[in-house]
C-alpha atoms as one frame of an Amber mdcrd trajectory, in Angstrom:
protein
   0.000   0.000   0.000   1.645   3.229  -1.020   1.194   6.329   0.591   2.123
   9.451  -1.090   2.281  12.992   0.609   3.340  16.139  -0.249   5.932  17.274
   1.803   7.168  20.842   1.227   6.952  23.985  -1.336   9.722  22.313  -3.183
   7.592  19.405  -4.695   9.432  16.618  -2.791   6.578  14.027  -1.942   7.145
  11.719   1.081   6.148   8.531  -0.817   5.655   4.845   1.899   5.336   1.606
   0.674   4.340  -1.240   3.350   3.447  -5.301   3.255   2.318  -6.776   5.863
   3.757 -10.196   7.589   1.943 -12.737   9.692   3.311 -12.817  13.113   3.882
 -15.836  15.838   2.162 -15.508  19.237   6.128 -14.165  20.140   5.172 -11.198
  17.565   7.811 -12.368  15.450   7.804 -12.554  11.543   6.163 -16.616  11.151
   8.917 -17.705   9.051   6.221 -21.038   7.745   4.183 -18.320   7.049   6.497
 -15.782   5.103   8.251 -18.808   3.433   4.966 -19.978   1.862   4.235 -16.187
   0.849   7.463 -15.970  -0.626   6.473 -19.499  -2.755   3.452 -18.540  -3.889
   4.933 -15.414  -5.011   7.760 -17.535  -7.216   4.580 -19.893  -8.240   2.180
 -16.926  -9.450   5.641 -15.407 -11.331   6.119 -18.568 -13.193   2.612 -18.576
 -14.262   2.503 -14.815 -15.815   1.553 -15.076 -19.536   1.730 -12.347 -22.199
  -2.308 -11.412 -21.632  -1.222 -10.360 -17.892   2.352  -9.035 -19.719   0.047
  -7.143 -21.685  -2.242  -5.672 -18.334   0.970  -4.711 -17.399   2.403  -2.933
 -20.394  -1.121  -0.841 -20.454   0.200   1.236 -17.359   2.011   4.441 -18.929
   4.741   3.776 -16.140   5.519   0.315 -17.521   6.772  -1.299 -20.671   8.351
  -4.316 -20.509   9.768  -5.776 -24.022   9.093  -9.141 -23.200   7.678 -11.664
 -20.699  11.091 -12.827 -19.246  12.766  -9.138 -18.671   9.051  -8.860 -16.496
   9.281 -12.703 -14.620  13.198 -11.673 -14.068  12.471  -8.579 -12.388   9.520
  -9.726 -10.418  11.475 -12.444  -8.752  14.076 -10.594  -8.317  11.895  -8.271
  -6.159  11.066 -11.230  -4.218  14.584 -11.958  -3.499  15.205  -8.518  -2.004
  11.731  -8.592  -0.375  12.664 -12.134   1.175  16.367 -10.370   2.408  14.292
  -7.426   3.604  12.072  -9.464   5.856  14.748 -12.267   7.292  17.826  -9.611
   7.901  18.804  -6.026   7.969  18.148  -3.900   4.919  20.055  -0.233   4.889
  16.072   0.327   3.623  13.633  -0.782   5.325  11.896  -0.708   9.169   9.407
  -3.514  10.675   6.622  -1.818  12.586   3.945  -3.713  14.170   0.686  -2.841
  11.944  -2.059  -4.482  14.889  -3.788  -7.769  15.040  -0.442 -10.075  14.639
   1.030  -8.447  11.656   4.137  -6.611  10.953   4.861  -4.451   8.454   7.879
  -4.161   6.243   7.819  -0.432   5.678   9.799   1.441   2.827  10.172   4.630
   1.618  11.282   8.592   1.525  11.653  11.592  -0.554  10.783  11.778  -3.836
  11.259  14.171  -6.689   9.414  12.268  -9.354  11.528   9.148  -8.995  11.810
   6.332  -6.680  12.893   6.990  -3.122  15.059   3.712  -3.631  15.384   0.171
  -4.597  13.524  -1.441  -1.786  10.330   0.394  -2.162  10.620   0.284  -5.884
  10.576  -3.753  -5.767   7.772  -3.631  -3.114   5.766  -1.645  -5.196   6.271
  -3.619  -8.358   5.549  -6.614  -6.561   2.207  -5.291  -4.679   0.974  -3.720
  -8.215   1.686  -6.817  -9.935  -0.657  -8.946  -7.351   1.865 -11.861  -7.306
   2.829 -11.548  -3.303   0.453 -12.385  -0.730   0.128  -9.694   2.088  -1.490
 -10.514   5.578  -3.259  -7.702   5.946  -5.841  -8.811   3.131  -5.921 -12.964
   3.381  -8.848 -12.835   1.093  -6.994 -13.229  -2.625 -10.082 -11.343  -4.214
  -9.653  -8.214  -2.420  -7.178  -5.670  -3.791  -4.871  -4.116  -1.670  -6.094
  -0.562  -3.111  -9.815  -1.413  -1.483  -9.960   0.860   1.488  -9.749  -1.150
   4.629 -12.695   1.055   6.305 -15.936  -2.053   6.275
């Protein structure tokens, strides 16, 4: 979930990117948990075809040449992700979002590109709907629906 805010006169936006982890009763990241996330991520990449390439492409802020240069960067925004959630990363902060879940949180200033490489892969990976995040369990609800019921 992205959260974009302007931040002074000088058109810097503050821009947040966030997934949320199941926790243990310990509060802890549940590694069986995040290691079947991080599966079904690898699964869902593997099954992209060029209709979804094509969903893709029809975003203005995307164009991928083929369907490999799009599976190769996918997975490896899992593989940061995954390194994100099981060690340090010079990008990223776990904050406890509420109701067992933690939330590997990205971000910063922005001047029209990408405060870095971390929440660049996050977002990729949220927009593209391949990884699983706990705070929405149900796989037919977007992570853009508003979370107000």
């Amino acid at each position: 979930m992205a959260f974009n805010h302007r931040s002074n006169a000088n058109g810097a936006d503050m821009l947040i990117e966030s997934i949320g982890f199941k926790t243990n009763e310990r509060r802890l990241i549940d590694e069986e948990w995040a290691a079947a996330a991080f599966a079904q991520a690898r699964q869902v990449i593997a099954a992209i075809d060029e209709t979804r390439l094509a969903d893709v492409n029809g975003d203005p802020d995307n164009s991928y040449d083929d369907i490999d240069s799009y599976k190769h960067d996918l997975l490896n925004d899992v593989a940061e992700i995954e390194l994100a959630v099981v060690g340090a990363h010079r990008q990223a902060a776990m904050v406890e979002g509420g109701n067992g879940i933690m939330l590997l949180v990205s971000g910063g200033l922005s001047w029209g590109d990408s405060p870095g490489e971390l929440f660049e892969s996050m977002s990729r990976l949220m927009e593209s709907g391949v990884f699983p995040d706990a705070r929405w369990p149900n796989p037919h609800r977007s992570h853009n629906e508003s979370t107000h019921t």
